[in-house]
KOLTOR-790212 format. One line per 3 residues: for each residue x, y, z of N, C-alpha, C, CB. Coordinates in pm, 1 decimal. Glycine has a CB too. Layout:
BEGIN
X/Y/Z/X/Y/Z/X/Y/Z/X/Y/Z | ... $
END
This chain:
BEGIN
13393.1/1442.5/-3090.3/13403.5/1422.3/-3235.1/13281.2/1483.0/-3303.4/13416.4/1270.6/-3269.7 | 13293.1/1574.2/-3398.0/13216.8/1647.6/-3437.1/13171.1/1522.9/-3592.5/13292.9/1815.3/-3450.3 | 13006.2/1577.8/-3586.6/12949.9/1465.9/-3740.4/13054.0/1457.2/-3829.8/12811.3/1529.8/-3850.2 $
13094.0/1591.6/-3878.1/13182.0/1552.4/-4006.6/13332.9/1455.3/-3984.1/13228.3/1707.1/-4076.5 | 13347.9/1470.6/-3849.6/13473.3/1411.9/-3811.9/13437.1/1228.7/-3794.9/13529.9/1498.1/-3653.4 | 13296.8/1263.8/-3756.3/13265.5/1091.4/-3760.3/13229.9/1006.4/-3892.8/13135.8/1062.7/-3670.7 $
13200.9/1126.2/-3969.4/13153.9/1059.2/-4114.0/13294.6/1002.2/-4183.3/13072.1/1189.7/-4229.3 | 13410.5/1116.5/-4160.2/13496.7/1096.4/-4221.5/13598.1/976.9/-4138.9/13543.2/1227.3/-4252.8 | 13566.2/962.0/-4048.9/13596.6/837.9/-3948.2/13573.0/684.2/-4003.7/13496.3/854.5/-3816.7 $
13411.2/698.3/-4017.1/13346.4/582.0/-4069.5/13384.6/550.5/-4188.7/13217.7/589.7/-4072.6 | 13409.9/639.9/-4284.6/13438.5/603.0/-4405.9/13623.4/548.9/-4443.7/13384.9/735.6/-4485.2 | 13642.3/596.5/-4329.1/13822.5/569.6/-4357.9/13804.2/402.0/-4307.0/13970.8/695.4/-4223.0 $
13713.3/346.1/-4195.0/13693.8/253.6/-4119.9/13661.5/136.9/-4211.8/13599.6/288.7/-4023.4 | 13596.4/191.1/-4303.5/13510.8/127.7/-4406.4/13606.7/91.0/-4479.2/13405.5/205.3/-4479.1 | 13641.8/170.8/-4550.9/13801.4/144.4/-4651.9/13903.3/27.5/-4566.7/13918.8/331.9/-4662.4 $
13917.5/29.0/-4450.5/14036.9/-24.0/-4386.6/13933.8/-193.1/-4374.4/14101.3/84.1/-4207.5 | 13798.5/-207.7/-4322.7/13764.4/-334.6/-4366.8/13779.8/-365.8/-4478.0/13662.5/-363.8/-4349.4 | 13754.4/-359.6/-4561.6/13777.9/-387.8/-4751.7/13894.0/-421.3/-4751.7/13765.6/-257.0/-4874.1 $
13984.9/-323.6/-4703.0/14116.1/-388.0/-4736.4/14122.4/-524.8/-4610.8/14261.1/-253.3/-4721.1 | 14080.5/-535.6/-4513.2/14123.9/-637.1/-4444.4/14027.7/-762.0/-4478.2/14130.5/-597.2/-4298.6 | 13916.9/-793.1/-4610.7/13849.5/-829.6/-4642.6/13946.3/-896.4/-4710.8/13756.7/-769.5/-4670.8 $
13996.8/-836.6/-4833.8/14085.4/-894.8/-4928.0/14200.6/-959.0/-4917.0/14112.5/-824.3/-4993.3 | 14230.6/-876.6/-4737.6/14388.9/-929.6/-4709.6/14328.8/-1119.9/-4641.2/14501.4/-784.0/-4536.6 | 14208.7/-1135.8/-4562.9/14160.6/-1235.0/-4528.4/14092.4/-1337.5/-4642.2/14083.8/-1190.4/-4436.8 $
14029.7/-1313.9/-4700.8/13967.4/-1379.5/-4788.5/13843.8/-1439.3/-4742.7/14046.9/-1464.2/-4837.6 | 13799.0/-1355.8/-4614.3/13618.9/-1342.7/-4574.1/13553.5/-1228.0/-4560.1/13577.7/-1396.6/-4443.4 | 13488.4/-1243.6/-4478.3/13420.6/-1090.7/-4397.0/13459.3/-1094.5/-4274.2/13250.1/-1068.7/-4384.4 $
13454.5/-963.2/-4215.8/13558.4/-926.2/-4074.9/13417.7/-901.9/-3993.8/13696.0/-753.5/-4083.8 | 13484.4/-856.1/-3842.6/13391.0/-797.2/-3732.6/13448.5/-744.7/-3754.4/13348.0/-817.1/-3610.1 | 13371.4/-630.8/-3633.8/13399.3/-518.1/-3553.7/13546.2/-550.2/-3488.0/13277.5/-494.6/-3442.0 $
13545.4/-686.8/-3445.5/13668.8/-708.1/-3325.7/13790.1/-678.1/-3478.3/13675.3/-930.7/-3211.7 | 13790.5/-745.2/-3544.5/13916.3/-694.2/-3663.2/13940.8/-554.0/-3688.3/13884.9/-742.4/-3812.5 | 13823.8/-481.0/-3662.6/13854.2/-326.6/-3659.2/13926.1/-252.0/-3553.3/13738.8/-261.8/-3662.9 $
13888.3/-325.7/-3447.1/13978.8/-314.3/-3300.2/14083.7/-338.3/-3325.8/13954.7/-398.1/-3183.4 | 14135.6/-429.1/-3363.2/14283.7/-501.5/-3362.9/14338.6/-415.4/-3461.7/14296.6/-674.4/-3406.7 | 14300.1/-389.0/-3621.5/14361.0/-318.5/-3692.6/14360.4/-197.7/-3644.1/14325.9/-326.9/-3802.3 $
14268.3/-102.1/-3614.7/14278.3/53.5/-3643.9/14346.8/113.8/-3456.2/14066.5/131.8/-3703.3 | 14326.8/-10.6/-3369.9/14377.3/43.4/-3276.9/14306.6/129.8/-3184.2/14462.0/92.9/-3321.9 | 14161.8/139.9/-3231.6/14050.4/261.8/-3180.4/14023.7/169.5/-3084.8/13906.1/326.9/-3281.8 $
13955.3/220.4/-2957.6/13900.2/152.9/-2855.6/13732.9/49.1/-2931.4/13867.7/294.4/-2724.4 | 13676.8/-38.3/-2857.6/13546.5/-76.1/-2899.3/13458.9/-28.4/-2877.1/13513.1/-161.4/-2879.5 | 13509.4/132.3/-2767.3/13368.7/180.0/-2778.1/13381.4/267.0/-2876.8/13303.9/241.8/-2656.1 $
13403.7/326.4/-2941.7/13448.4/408.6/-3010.1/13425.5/327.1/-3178.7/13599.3/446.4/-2947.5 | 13493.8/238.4/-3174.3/13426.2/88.2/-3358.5/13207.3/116.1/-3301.6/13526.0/-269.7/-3291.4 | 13216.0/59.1/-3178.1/13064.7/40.3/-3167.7/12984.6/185.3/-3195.7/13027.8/-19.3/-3010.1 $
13070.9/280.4/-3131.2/13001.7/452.9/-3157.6/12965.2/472.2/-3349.6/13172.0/612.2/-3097.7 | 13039.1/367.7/-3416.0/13057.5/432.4/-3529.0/12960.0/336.3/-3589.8/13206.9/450.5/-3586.7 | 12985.0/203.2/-3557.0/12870.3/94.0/-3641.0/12810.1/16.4/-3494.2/12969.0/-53.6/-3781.7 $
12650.3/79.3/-3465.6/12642.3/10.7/-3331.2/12563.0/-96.5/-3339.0/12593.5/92.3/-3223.9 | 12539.9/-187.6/-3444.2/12545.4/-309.5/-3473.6/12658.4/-377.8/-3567.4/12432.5/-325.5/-3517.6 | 12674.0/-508.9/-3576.0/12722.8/-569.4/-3636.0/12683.8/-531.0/-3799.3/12700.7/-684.6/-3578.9 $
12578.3/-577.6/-3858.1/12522.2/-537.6/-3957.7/12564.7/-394.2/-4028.5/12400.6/-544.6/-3919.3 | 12573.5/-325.3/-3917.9/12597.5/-175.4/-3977.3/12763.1/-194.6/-4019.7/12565.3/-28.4/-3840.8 | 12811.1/-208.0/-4020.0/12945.5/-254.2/-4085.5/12927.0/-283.6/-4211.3/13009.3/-370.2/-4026.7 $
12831.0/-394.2/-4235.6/12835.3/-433.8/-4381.3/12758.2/-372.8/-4467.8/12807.6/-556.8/-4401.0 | 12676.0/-297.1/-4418.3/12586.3/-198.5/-4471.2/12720.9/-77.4/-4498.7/12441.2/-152.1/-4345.7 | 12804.6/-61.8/-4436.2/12883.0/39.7/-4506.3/13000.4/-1.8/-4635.9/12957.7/108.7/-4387.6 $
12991.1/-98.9/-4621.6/13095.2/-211.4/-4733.0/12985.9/-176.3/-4857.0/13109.4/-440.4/-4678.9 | 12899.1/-232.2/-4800.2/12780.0/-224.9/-4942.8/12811.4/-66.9/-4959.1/12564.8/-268.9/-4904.1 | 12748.7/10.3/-4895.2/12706.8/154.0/-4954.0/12852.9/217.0/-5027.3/12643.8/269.6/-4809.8 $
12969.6/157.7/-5012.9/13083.6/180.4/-5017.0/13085.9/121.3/-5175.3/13169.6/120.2/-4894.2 | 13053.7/26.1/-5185.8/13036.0/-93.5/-5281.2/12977.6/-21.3/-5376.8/12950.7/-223.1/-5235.6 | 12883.8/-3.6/-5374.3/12767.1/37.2/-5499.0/12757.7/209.9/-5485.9/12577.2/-48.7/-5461.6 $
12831.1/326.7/-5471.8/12857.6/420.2/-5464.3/12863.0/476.0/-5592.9/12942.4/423.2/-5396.1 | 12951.6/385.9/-5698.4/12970.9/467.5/-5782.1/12889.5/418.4/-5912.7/13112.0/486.0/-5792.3 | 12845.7/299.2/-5887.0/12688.3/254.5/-5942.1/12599.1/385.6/-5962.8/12599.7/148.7/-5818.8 $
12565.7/421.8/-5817.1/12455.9/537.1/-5767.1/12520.1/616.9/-5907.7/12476.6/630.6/-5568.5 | 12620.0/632.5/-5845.5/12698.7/829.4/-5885.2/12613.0/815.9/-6083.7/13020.6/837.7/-5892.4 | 12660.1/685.5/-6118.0/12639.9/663.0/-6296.1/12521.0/638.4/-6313.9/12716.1/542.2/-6375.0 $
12427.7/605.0/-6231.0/12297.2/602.7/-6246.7/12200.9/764.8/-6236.7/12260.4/497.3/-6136.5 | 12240.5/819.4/-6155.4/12190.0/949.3/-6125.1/12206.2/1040.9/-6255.5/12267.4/1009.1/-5998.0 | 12349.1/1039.1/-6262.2/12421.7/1088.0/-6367.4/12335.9/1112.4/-6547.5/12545.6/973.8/-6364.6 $
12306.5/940.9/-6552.9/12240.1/928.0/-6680.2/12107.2/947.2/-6646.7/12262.5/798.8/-6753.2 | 12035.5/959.2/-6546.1/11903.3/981.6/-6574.6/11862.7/1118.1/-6584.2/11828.8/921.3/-6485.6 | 12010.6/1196.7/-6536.2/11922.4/1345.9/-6574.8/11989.1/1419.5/-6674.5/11906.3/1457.0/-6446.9 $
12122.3/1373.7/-6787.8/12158.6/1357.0/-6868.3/12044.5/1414.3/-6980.9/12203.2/1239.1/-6854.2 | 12125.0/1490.0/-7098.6/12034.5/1523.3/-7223.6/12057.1/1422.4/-7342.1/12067.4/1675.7/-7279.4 | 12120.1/1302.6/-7291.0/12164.9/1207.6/-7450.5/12054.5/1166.4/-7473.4/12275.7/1067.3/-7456.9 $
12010.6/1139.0/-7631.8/11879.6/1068.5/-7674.0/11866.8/919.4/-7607.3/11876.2/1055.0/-7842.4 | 11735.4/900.8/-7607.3/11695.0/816.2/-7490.7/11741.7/654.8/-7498.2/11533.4/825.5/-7481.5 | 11839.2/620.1/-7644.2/11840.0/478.6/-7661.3/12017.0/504.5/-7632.5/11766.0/402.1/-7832.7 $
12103.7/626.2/-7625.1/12194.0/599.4/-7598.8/12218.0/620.6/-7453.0/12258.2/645.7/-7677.4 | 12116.5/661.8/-7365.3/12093.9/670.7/-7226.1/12038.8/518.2/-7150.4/11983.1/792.9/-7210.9 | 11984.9/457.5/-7236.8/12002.7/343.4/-7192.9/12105.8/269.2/-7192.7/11938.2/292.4/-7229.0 $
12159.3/220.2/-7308.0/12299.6/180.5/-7328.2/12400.8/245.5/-7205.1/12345.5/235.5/-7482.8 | 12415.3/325.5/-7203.0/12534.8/415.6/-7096.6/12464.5/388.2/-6929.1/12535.7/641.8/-7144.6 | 12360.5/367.3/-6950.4/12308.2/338.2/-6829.9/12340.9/159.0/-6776.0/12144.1/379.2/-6850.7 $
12356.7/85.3/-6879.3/12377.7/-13.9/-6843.3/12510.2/-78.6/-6848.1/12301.6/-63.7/-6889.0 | 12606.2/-1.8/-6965.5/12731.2/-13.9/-6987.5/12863.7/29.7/-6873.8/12733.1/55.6/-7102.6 | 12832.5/126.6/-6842.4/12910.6/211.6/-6771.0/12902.0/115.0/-6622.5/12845.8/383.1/-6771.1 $
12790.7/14.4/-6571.4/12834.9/5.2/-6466.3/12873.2/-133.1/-6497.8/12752.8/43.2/-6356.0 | 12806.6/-207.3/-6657.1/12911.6/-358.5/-6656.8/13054.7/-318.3/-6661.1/12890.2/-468.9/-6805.1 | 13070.0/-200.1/-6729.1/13311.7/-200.3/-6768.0/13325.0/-131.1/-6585.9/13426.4/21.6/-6985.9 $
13220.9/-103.1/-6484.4/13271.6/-82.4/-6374.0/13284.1/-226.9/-6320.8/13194.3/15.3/-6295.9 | 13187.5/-298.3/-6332.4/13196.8/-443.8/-6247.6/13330.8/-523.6/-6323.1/13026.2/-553.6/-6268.0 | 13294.7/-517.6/-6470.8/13435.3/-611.2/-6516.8/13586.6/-579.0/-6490.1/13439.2/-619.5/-6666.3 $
13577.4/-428.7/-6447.2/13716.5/-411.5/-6411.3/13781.6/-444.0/-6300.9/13742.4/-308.4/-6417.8 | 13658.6/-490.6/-6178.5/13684.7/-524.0/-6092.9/13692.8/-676.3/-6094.5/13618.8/-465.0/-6021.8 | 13602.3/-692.7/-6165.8/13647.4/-897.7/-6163.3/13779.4/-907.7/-6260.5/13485.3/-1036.3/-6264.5 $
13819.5/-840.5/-6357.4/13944.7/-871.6/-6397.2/14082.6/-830.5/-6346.4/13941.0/-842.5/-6502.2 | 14039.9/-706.0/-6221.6/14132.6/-709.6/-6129.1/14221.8/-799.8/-5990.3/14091.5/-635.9/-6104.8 | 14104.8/-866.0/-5986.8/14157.5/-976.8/-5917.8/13990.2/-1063.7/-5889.6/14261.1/-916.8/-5759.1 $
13978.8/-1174.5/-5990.7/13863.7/-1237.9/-5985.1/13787.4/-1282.0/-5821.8/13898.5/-1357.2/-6071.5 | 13918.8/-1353.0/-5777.6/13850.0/-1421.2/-5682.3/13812.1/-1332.6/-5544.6/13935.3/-1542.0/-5652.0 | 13844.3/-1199.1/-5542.8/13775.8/-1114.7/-5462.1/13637.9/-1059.9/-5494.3/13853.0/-1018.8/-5444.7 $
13630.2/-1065.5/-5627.0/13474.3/-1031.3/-5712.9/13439.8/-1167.3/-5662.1/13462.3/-1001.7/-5919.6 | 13452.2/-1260.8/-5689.2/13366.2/-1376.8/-5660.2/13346.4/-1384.8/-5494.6/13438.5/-1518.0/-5723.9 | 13458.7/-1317.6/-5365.0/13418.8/-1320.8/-5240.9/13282.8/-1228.5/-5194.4/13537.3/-1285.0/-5171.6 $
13286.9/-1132.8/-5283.4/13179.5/-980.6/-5271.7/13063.6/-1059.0/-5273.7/13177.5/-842.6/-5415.7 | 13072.0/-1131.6/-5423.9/12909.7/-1194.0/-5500.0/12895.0/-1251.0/-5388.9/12891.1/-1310.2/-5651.8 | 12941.9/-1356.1/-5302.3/12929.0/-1448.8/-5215.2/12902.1/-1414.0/-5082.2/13025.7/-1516.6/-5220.5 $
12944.9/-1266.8/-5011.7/12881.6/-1230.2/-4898.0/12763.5/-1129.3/-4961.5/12989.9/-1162.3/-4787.1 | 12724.3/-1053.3/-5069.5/12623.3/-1022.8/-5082.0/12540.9/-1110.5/-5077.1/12615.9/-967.0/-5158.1 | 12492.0/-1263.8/-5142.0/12434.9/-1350.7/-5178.3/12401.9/-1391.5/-5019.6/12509.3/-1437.7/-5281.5 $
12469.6/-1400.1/-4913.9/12449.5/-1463.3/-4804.5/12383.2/-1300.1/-4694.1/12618.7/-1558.1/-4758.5 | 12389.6/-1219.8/-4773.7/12297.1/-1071.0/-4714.1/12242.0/-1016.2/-4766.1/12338.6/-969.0/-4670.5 | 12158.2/-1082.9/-4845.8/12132.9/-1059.6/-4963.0/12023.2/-951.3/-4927.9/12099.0/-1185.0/-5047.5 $
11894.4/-948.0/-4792.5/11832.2/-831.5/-4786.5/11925.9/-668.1/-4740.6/11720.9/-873.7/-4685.2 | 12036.0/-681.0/-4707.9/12099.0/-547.1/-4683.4/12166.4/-553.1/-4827.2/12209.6/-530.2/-4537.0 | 12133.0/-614.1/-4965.8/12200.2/-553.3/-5077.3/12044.3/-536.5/-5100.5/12319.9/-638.3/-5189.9 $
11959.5/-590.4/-5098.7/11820.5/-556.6/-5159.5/11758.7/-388.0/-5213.0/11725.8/-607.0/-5040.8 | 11823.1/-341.1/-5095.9/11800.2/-183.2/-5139.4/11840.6/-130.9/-5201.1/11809.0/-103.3/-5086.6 | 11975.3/-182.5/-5274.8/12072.3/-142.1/-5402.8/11971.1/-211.8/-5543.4/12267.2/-236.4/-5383.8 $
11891.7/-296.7/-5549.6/11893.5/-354.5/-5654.0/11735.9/-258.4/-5686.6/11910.2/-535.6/-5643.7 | 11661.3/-254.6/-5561.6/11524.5/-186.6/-5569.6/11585.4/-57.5/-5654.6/11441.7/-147.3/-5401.1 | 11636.2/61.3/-5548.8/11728.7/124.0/-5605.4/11764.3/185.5/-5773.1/11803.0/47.7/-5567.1 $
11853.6/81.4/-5820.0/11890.4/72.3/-5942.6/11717.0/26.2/-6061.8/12031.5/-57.3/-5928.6 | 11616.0/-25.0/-6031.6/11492.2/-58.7/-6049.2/11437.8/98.6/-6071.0/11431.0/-152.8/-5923.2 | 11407.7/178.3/-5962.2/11366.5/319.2/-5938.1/11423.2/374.7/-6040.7/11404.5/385.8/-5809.1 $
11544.7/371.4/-6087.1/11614.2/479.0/-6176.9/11590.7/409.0/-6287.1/11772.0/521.1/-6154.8 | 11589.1/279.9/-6300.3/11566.1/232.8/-6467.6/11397.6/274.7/-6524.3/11587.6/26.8/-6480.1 | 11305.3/247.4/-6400.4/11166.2/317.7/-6412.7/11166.1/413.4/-6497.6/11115.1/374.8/-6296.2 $
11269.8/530.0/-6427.7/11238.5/649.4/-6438.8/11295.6/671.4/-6622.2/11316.0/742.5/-6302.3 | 11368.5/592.2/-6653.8/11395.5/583.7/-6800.1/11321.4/538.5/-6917.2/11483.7/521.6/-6809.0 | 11275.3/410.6/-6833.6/11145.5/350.2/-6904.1/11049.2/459.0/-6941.1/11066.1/245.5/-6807.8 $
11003.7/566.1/-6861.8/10886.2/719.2/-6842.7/10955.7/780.4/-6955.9/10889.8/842.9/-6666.6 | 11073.2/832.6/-6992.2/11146.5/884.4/-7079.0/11096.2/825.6/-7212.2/11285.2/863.2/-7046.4 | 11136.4/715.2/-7188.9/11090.6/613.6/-7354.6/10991.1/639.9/-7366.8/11085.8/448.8/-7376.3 $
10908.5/638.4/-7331.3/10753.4/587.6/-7304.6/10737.7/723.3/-7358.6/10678.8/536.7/-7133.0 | 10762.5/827.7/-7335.1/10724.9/958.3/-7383.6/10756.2/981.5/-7505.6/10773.0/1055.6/-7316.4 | 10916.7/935.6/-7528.6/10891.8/931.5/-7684.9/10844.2/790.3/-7745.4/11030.7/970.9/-7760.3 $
10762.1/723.4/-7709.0/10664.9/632.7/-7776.6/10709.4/538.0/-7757.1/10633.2/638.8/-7902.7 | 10810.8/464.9/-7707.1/10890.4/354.8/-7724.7/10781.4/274.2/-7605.5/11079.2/380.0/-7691.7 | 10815.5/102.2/-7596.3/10736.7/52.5/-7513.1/10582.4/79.9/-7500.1/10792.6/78.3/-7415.5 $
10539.1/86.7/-7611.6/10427.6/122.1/-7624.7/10307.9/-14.8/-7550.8/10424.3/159.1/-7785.8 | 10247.2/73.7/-7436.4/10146.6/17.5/-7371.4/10159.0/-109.2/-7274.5/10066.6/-7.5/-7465.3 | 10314.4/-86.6/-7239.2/10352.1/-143.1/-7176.4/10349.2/-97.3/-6993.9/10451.8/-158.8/-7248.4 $
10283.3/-117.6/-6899.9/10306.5/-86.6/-6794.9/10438.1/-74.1/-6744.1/10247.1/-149.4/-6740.6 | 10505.5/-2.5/-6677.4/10638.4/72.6/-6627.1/10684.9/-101.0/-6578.0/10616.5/233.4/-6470.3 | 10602.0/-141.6/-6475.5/10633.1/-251.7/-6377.2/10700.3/-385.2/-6466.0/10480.9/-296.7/-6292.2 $
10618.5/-419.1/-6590.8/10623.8/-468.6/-6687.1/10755.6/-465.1/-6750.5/10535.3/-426.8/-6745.6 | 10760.7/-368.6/-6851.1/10856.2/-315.9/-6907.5/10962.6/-361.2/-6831.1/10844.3/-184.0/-6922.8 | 11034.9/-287.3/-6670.9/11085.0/-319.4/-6594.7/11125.1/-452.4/-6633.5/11025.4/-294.9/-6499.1 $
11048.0/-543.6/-6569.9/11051.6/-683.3/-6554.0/11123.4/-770.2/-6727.6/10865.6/-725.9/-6507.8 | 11033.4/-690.2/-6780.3/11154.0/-745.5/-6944.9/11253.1/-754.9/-6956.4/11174.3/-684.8/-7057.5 | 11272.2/-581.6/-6930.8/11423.5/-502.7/-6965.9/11532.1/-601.6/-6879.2/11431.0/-305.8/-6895.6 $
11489.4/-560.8/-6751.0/11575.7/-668.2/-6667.0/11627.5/-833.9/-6700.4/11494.6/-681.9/-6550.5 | 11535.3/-896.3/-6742.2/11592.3/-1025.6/-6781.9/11660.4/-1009.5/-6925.8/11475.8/-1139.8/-6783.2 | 11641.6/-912.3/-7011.4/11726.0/-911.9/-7086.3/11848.9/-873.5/-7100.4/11690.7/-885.9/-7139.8 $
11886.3/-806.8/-6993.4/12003.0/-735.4/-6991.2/12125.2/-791.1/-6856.1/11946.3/-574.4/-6974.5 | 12042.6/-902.4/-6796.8/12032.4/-956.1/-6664.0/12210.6/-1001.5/-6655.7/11897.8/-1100.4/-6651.6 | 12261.1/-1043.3/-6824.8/12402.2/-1078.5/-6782.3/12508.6/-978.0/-6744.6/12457.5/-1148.3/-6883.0 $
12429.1/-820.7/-6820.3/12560.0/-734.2/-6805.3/12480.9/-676.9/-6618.3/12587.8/-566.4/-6981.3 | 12442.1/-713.4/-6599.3/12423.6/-656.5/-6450.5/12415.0/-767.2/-6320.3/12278.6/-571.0/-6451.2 | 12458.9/-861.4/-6339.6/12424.3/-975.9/-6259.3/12569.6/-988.6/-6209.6/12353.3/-1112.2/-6340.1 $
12689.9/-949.8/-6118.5/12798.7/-1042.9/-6122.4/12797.1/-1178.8/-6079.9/12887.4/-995.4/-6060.5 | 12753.2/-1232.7/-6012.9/12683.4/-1391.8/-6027.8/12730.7/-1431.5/-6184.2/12476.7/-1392.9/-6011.7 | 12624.1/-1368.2/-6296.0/12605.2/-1408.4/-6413.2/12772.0/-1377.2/-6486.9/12465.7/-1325.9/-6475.6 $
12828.4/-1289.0/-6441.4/12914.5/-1205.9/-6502.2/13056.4/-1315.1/-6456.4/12903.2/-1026.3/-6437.9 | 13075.3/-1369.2/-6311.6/13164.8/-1448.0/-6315.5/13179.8/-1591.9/-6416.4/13164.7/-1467.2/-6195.0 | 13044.5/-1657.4/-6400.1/13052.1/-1736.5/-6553.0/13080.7/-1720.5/-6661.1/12976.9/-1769.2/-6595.3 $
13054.8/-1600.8/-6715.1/13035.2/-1579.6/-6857.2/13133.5/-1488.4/-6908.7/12901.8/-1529.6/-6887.5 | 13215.9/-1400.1/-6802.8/13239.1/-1275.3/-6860.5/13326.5/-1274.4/-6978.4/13290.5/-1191.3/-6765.9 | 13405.5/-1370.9/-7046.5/13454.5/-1328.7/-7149.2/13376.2/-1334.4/-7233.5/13548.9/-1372.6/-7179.7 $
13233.4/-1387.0/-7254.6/13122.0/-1354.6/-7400.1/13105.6/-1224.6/-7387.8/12955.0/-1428.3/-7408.0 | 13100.2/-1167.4/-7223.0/13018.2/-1032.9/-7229.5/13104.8/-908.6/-7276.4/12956.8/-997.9/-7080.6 | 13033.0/-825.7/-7417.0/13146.4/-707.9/-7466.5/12998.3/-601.2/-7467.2/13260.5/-741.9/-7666.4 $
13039.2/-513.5/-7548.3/12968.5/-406.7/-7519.1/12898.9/-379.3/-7606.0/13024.8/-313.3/-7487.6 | 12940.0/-396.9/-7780.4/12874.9/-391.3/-7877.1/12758.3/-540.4/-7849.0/12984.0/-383.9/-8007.6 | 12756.3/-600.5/-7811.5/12659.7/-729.0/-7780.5/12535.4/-635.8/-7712.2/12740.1/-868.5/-7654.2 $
12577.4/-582.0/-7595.7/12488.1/-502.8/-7429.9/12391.6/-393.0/-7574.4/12662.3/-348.8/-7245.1 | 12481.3/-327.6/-7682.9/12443.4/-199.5/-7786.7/12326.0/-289.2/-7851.5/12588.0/-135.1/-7918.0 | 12357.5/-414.3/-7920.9/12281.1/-490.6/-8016.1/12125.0/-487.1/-7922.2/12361.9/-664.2/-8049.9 $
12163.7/-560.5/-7792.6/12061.8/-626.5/-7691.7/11962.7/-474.6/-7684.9/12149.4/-691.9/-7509.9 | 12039.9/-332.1/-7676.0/11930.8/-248.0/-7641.5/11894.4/-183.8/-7787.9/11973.1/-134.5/-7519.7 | 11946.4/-186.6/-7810.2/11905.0/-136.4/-7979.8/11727.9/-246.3/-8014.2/12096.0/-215.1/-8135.9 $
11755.0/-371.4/-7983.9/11672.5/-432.8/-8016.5/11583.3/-398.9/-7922.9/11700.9/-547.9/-8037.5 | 11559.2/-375.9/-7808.7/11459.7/-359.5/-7697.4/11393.6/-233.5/-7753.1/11525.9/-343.2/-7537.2 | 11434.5/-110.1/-7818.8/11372.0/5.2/-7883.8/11342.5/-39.7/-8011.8/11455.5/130.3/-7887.6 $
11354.8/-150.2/-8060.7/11328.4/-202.9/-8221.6/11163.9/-239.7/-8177.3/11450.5/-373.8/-8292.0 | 11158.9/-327.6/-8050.8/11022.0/-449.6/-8064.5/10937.5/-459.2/-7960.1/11065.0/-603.7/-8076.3 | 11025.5/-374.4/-7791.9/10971.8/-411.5/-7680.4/10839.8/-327.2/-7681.0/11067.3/-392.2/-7561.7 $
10702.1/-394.7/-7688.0/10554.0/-359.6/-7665.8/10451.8/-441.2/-7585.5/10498.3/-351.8/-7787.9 | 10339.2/-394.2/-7597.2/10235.7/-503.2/-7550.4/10213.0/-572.9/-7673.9/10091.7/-446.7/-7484.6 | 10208.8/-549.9/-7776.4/10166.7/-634.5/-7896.9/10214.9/-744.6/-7920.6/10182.3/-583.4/-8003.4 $
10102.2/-826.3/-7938.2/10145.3/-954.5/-7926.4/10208.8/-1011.7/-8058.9/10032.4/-1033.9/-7881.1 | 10324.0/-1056.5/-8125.3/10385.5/-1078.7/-8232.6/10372.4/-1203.3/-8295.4/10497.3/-1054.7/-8213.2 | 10293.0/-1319.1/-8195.6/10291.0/-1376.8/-8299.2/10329.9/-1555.4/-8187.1/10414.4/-1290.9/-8433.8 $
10438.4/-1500.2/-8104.1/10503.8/-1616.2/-8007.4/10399.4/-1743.0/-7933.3/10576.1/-1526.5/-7873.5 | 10272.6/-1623.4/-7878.5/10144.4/-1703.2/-7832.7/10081.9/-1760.9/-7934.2/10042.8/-1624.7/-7765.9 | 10080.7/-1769.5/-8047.0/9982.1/-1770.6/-8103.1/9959.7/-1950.4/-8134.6/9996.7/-1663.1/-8221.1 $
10060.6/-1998.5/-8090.2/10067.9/-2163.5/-8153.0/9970.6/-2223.6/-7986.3/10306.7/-2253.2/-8182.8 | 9893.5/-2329.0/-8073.2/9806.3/-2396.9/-7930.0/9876.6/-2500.6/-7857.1/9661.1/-2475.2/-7968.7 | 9987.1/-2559.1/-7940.4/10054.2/-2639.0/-7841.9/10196.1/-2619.5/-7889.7/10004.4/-2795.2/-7833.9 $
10348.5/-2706.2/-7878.7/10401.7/-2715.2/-7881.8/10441.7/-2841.3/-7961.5/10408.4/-2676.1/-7803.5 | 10502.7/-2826.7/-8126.2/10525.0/-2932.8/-8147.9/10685.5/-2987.9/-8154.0/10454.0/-2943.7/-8249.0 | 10730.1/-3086.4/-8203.3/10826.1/-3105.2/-8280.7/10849.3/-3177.3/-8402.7/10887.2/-3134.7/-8221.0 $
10892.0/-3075.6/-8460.6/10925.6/-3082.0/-8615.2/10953.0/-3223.8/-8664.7/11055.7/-2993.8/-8649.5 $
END
């Protein structure tokens, strides 16, 4: 079996767990790949020679087209506040289409990522790296002023945390629309700085 014949192997292999994911309503082995595809086990093991490596291809399978829309907008010529927006939009109407396609398989995904959660870790670092690299964009045209990248980061993220969280997204998703995600970044290029506005400035906490 020549590489390309194994790549294109693995990936058909990959597809055929997913579907036997959904047809079960857990996560599979290797031995379910035996039984379905009919390939010998040495031959499942030639292709994923751990256990783990299986779900590492579900994931990479998973968040593929995440990548593809992330790449996409960061090297994109749209001005930099509608590159954010599209950067964050494009992959909530990807996640919501999938939780409104059949919820309770979005809610099985959230639930074996959550329980592997360091083999999704590299997707989320990942998606972090490319929002950086947008934050540098802003930052050039003045926006986020004097804000460290790491920082910034760390804002942006909790503010935007519902349209990218499916966790967050199975609770909530009928509040979440898109002109809301537009308002949320519109405002982040209105105010997000180091300057302090005013929030610190009280010495204690009262009530009125």
């Amino acid at each position: 079996m020549t590489q390309s014949e194994k790549v294109r192997t693995r990936e058909r292999l990959t597809e055929l767990a997913m579907d036997l994911i959904e047809r079960n309503g857990a996560m599979i082995a290797k031995s379910d790949l035996v039984a379905e595809s009919r390939m010998s086990r040495a031959r499942i093991d030639e292709l994923f020679p751990e256990e783990n490596d299986l779900f590492d291809a579900i994931v990479a399978q998973w968040f593929s087209h995440d990548i593809a829309i992330m790449e996409e907008i960061v090297r994109c010529e749209l001005p930099i506040r509608r590159k954010f927006f599209e950067f964050f939009c494009r992959r909530f109407l990807r996640e919501r289409e999938r939780h409104d396609k059949d919820p309770a398989l979005f809610a099985l995904y959230c639930e074996l990522g959550s329980e592997r959660f360091e083999q999704v870790r590299g997707y989320i670092d990942l998606a972090d790296h490319y929002l950086s690299e947008l934050i540098a964009q802003a930052q050039d045209e003045g926006y986020f002023s004097d804000l460290p990248i790491d920082r910034a980061l760390s804002l942006i993220n909790q503010m935007v945390i519902a349209y990218t969280s499916p966790q967050i997204m199975l609770m909530i998703a009928p509040r979440l629309h898109e002109d809301k995600l537009a308002a949320i970044v519109d405002t982040l290029f209105a105010g997000l700085s180091a300057r302090d506005g005013g929030a610190l400035g009280t010495q204690d906490i009262r009530v009125a």
